[in-house]
C-alpha positions as CSV (number, residue, x, y, z in Angstrom):
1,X,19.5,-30.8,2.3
2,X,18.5,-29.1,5.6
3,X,15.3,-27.8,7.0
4,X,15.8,-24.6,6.3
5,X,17.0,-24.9,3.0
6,X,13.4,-27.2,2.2
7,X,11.2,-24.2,3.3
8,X,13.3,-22.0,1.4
9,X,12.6,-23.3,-2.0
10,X,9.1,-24.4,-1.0
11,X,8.9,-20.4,-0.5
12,X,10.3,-19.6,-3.4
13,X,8.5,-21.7,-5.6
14,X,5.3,-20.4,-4.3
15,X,6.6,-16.5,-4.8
16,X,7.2,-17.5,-8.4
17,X,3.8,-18.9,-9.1
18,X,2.3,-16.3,-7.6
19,X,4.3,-13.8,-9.3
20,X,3.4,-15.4,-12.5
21,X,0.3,-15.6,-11.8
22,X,0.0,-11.9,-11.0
23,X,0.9,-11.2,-14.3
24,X,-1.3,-14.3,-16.4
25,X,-4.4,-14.2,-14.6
26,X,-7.1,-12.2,-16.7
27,X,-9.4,-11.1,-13.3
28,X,-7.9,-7.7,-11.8
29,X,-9.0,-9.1,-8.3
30,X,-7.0,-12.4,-8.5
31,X,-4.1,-10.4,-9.9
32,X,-4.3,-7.9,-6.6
33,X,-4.5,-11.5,-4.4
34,X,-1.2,-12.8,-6.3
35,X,0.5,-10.3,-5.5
36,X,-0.7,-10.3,-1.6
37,X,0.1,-14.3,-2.0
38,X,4.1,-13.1,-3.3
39,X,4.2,-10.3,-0.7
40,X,3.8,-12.6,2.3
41,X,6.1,-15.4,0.7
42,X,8.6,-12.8,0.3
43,X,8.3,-11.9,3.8
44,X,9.0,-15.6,4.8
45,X,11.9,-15.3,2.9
46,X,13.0,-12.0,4.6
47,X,12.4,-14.1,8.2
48,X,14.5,-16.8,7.2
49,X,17.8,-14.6,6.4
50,X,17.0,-13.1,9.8
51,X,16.2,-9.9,8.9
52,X,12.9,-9.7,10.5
53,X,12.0,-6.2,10.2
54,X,11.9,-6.3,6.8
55,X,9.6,-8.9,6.4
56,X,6.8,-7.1,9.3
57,X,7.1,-3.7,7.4
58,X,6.4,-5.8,4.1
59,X,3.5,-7.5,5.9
60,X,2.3,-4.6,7.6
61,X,2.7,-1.7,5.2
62,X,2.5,-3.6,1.6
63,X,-0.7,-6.2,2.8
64,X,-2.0,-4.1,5.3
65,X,-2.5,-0.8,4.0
66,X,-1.5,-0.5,0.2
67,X,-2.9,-4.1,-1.3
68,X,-6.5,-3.6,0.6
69,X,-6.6,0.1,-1.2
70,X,-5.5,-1.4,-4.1
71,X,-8.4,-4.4,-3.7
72,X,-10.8,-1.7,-2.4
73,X,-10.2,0.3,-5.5
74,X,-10.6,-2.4,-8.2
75,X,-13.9,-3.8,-6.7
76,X,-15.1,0.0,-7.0
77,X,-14.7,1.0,-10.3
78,X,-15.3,-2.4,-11.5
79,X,-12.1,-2.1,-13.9
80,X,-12.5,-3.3,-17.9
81,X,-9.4,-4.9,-18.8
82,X,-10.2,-6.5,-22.3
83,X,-8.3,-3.7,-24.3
84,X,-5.3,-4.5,-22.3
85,X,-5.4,-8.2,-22.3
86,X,-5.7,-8.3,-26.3
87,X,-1.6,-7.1,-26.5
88,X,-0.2,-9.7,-24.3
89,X,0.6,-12.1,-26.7
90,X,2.1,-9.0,-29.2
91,X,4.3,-7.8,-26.5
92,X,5.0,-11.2,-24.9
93,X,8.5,-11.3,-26.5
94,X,9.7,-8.3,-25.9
95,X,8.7,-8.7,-22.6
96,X,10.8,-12.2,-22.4
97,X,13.7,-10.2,-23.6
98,X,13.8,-8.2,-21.2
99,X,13.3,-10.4,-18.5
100,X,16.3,-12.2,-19.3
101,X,18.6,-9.0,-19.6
102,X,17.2,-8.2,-16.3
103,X,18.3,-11.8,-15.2
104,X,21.9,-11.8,-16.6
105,X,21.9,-8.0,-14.7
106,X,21.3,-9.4,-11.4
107,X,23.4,-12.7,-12.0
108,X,26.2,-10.6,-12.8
109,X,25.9,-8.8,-10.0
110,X,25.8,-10.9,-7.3
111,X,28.8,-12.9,-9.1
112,X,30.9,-9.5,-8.5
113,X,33.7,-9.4,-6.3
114,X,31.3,-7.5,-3.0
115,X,29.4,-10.5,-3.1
116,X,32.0,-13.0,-2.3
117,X,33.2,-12.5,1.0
118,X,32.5,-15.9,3.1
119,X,32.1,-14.4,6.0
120,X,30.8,-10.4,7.2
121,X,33.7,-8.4,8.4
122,X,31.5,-7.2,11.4
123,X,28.9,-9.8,12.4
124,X,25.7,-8.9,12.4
125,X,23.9,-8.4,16.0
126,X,21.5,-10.6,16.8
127,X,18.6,-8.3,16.7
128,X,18.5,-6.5,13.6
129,X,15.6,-4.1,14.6
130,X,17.1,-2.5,17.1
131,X,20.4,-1.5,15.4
132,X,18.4,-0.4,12.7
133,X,16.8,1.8,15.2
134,X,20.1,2.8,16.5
135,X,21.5,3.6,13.6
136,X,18.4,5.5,12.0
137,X,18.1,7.8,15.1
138,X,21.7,8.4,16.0
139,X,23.5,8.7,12.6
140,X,20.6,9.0,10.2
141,X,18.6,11.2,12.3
142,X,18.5,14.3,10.1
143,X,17.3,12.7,6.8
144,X,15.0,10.7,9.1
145,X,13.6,13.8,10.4
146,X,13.7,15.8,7.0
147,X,11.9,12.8,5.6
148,X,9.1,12.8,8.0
149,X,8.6,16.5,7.6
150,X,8.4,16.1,3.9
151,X,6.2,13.5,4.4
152,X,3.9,15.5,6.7
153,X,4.0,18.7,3.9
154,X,2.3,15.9,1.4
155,X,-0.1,15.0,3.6
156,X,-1.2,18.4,4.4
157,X,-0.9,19.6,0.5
158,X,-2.8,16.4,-0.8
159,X,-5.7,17.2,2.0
160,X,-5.6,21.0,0.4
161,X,-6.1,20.2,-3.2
162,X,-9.0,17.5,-2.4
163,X,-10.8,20.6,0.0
164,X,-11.3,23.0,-2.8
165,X,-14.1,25.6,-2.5
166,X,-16.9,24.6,-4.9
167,X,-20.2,26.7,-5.3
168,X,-22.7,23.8,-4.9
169,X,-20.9,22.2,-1.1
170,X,-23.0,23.3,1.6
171,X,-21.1,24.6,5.1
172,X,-22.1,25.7,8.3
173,X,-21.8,29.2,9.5
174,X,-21.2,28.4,13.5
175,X,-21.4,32.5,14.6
176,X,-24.7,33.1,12.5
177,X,-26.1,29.3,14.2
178,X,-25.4,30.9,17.8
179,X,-26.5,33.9,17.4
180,X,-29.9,32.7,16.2
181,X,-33.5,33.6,17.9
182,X,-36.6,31.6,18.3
183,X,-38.4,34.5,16.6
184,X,-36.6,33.9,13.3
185,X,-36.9,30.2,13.9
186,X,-40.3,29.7,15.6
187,X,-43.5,30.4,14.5
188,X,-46.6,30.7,16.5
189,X,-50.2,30.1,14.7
190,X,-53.3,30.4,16.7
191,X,-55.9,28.1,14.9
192,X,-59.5,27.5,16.3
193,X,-60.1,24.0,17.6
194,X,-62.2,21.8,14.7
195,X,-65.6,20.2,16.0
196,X,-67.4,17.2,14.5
197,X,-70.2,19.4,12.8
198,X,-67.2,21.5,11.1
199,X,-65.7,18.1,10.0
């Protein structure tokens, strides 16, 4: 057995226990750091079948940005998951069932005839990355595009349902702020000076 083929199943013994561990442990917070645990073994896995992109945009976009809003939003609203925990053990064997179908699915599909070539009919270049890049803006350009712009749209409509107009928000007017004069803001009061006999 080979280096590489030690740190592959030291990997994926980790990504296991963390994935089962995701789904046993009874804390929502420990769940969330389970699944940041299986994310960045899974990334290791991605770097050691070369495909290095894959495992950076796991790392970057899955840990970085959707796992701290997911572990920002569980600390927040301070989740009650009692209700849910009490049908584990009801639903655990259907759950088992269809782990296994899902099991035979995927064993049966990578024992088809695409997945038995020995060796690639066009080797793969040695960086990945940039014929991805390559490919994505010289063949795939359009959809690439037409994704971003539909991306963008979402954005923009998400940001117009949260900025509803509601009677109790307070805004500024900026024209009635310039046009403003001391007399409507300042008020002069002449008051005679106090001396100690007054006080």
């Amino acid at each position: 057995m080979t280096f590489e083929q030690i740190i592959f199943y030291l990997f994926s013994a980790v990504l296991l226990a963390a994935a089962v561990g995701m789904v046993t442990v009874r804390s929502p917070v420990y769940a969330a750091l389970c699944l940041i645990l299986s994310f960045f073994t899974s990334a290791a896995l991605w770097l050691l079948l070369e495909a290095e992109f894959l495992g950076l945009v796991l790392v970057l976009v899955y840990v970085g940005a959707v796992m701290v809003l997911f572990l920002f939003v569980i600390m927040m609203l301070d989740l009650n998951t009692d209700p849910l925990k009490e049908g584990l053990v009801k639903h655990a064997p259907v759950g088992f069932v269809v782990a296994a179908v899902i099991a035979v699915e995927m064993i049966l599909v990578l024992q088809s005839a695409p997945f038995q070539i020995a060796t690639p009919l066009n080797p793969a270049p040695a960086n990945n990355t940039e014929a991805l890049g390559a490919i994505l803006y010289t063949d795939y350009v359009y959809p690439f595009e037409i994704a971003a712009v539909i991306l963008v749209v979402a954005i923009i409509a998400a940001i117009t349902l949260t900025l509803r107009r509601r009677p109790d928000s307070r805004k500024q007017d900026i024209s009635q702020q310039v046009q403003v004069k001391r007399e409507d803001r300042v008020r002069l009061v002449k008051m005679k000076a106090e001396t100690k006999e007054q006080a």
